[in-house]
Each structure stands twice: as C-alpha cells, then as structure tokens.
C-alpha positions in Angstrom: -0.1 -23.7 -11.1 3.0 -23.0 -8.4 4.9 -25.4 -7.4 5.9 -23.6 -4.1 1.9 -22.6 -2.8 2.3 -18.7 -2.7 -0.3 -16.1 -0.9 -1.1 -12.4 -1.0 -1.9 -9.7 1.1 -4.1 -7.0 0.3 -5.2 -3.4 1.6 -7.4 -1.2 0.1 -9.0 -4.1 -1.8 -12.7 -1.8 -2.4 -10.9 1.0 -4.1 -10.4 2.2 -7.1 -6.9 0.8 -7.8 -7.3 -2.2 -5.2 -10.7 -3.2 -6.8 -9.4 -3.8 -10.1 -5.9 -5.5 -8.4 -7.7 -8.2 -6.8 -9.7 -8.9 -9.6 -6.5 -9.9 -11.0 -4.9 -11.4 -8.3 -8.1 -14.0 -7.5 -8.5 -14.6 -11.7 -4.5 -16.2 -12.1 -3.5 -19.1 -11.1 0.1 -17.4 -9.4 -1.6 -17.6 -5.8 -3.1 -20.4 -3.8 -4.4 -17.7 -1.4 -5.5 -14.1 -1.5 -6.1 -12.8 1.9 -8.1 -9.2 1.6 -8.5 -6.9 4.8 -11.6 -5.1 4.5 -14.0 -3.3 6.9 -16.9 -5.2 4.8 -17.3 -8.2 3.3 -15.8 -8.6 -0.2 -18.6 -10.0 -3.0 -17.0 -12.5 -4.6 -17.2 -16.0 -4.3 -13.5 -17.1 -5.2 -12.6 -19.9 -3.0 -9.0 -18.3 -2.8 -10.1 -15.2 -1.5 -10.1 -14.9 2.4 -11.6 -11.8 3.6 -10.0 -10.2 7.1 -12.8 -8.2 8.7 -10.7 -5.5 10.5 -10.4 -2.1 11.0 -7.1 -0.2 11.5 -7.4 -0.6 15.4 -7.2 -4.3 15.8 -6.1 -5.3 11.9 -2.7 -6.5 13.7 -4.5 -9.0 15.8 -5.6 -10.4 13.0 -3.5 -10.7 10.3 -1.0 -12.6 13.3 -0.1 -15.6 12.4 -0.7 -15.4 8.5 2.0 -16.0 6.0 2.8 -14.2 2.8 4.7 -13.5 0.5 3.5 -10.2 -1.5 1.8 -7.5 0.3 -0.4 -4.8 -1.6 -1.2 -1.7 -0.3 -3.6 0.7 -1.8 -4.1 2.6 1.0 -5.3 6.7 0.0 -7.9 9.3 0.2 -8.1 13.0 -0.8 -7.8 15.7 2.2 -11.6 16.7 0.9 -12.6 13.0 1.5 -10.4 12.6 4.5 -12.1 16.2 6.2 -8.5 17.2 7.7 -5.2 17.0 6.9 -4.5 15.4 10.0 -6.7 12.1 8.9 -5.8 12.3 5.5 -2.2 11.8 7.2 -3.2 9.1 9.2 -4.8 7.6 6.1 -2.1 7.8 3.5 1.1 7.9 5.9 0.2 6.4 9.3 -1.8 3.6 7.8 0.5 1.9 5.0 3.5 2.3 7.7 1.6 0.1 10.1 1.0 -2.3 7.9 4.4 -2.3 6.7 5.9 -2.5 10.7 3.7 -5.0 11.5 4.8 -7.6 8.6 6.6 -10.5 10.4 9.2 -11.4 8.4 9.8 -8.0 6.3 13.1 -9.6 4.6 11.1 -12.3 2.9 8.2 -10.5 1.5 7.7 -8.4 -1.4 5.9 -4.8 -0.6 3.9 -2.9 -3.4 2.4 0.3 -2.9 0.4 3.0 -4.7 2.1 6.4 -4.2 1.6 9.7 -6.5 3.8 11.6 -9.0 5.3 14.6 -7.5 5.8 12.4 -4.1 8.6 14.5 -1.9 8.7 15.1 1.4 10.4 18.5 0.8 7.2 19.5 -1.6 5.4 22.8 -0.4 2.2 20.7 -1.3 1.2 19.3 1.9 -0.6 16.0 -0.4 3.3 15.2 -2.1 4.8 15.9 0.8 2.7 13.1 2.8 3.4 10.9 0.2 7.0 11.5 0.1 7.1 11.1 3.5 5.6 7.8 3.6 8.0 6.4 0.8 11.2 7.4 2.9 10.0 5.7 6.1 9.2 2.8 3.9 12.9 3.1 2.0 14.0 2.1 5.5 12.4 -0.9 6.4 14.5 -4.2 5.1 11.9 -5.7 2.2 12.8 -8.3 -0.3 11.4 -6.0 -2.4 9.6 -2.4 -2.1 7.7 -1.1 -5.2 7.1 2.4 -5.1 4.0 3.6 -8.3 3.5 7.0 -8.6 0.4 7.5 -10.9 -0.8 10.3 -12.4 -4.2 11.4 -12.4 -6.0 8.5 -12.2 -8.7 7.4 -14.5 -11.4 4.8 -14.2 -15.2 4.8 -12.3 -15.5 5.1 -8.5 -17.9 4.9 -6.0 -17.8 8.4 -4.8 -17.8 11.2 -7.5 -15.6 14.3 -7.3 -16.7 16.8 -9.2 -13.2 18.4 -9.4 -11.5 15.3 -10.3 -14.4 14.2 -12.9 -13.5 17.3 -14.7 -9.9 17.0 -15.0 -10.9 13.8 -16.9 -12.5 15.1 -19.1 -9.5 17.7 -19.9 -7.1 15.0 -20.2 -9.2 12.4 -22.6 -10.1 16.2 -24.9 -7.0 17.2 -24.9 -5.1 13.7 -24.4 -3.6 14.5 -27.8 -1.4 17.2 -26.3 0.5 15.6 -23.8 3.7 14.5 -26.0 7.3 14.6 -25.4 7.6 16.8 -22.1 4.2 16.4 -21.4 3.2 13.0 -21.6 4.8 11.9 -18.1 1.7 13.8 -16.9 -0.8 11.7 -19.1 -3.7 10.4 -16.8 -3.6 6.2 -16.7 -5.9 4.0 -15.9 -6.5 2.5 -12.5 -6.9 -0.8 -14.0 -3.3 -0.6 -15.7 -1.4 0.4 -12.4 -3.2 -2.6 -10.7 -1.8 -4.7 -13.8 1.3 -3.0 -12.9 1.5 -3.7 -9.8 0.8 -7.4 -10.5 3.3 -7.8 -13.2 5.7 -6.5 -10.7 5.9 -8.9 -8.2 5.6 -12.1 -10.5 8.8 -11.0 -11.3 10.0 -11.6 -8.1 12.7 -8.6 -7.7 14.7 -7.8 -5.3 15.5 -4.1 -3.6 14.2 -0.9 -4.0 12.0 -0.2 -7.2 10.4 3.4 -7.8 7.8 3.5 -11.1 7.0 6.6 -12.3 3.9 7.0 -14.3 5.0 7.0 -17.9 7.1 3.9 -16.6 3.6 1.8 -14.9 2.0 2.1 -19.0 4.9 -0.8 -20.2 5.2 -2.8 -17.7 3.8 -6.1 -18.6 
C-alpha cells in the first residue's frame, strides 16, 4: 500500500480504453481513491471508486475542491458517432482541453491522454488534424507530466458496433502476419494494453513531456 495516500482522476471511464483503465486502476493497491466522471452510474462496487455524476456543462462545479494527483483522459468519438465535425471537435479537442484548464494545481499532477497515430495539426485529414491540435494546446499547459498515446487501430469489444471498423479487424488479425519491419508501427493493439500503458506510465512518476507512439505503448510495462 502507499505510504503517501494517492488518487486518480478519470474521464471517459465507459469506453473502450477507459473501461478496461479503471478496471486496472480500482484492482491495485497504487491508489487510495479513484474518482470517475461519468454521465451514469459506474457498476462496480469498489469502495475506492467515487463516481462524479456530471456532464460537460457543470463537470467543473464538481470536480472543485478534489485533489489528485494523475488525471486520465480518454475522451474520443468518430465524426460518424459524433454526427458533425463540429461535435466531434468539441468531443475530442474542446472537451480534454477543459478538463486539462480546469485542473487546479496543473504543476503537480500527472496528465495522460489517449490520442491517435498520425496526430498533426498540419494533417489534410480533418480526424489527425483535431488530434494534433489538441496535443499542442495541451504541450502548453505546465504539467508534472503530460503523456501523449497515439494508438493504432484499436482492437477489443465495444458497446456500439461499426461496421467499418469491425472489418478492418478482421484485415489486421488475417493478415497480422504482414505487418513487419516498416509496417508493424501500423499493427492494430489492444485497448486493454494502451490502458495498461497508460497505467504503467504514471507509476513511474515522470516528469515533462512524454509522446508514445503505438509500437512504443506494446513494451511498456
């Protein structure tokens, strides 16, 4: 168990990277407290799990007050999901930079965030360019730490199927066998192992800027 009680912050906790992430988080002994904003209550019965019922209009209100020391953010959706680019914006760029403005005491606190391979805000492809975007207002903010993941394609079971997506899996476990040398950096992973990744990250208790490509997430342990 700590000696020095620590305590977690986590958004996008019901998705497919955030799921598995505070599975992790609430089955070690490395936190005293999880705290977990959703827009439903969480099912689990972890008595170091505190679930923040909050919504992106008032989640400032209530995470006031709280201390932590890592914050989590798995924030993302598709533009399909989203239904515009201008709400997939507000989901994937708008959203994680509020968060990440509203933290009180930004120099003591670790951030970790899920980006995407190919993340550039000078990409013709309006999904990277988002994504880049997001990672250089976040560059500018004075964390302890910022973790940057950029997963590949990412493999595992979620709630919502899409068909495209679903099909692409099934290319890259066929054919997984191909992607060698060159190639492998574009290897689908599993959600599970980025949220291992993620974990493994800030028990090592870094400091400064950290970017983890893909092939990179696999071996960190």
């Amino acid at each position: 168990m700590n000696n020095i009680p620590k305590s977690a912050l986590v958004f996008g906790s019901t998705g497919l990277i955030g799921h598995h992430l505070l599975q992790a988080l609430l089955s070690d002994e490395y936190y005293d407290k999880v705290y977990a904003v959703s827009r439903k209550p969480i099912l689990n019965d972890s008595p170091k799990l505190i679930t923040i019922l909050a919504d992106f209009e008032n989640v400032e209100e209530r995470v006031q007050g709280l201390e932590f020391d890592d914050v989590y953010c798995c924030l993302g959706t598709t533009i399909k999901k989203a239904g515009s680019k201008e709400q997939f914006r507000k989901i994937d760029y708008e959203y994680p930079l509020k968060v990440a403005e509203m933290l009180p005491a930004k120099k003591d606190v670790q951030f970790l965030i899920v980006s995407a391979m190919g993340a550039k805000s000078s990409s013709k492809i309006f999904y990277s360019q988002v994504k880049g975007e997001v990672e250089d207002a976040l560059k500018l903010i004075k964390f302890k730490a910022l973790h940057i993941f950029r997963p590949s394609l990412l493999l595992g079971d979620r709630e919502e199927k899409r068909a495209t997506e679903k099909i692409a899996i099934i290319l890259f476990k066929v054919f997984e066998f191909a992607f060698v040398g060159p190639l492998k950096k574009y290897k689908g992973i599993e959600a599970k192992k980025v949220a291992e990744a993620m974990y493994a990250s800030a028990k090592k208790n870094l400091l400064g800027l950290h970017v983890h490509e893909s092939i990179e997430i696999e071996n960190i342990v």
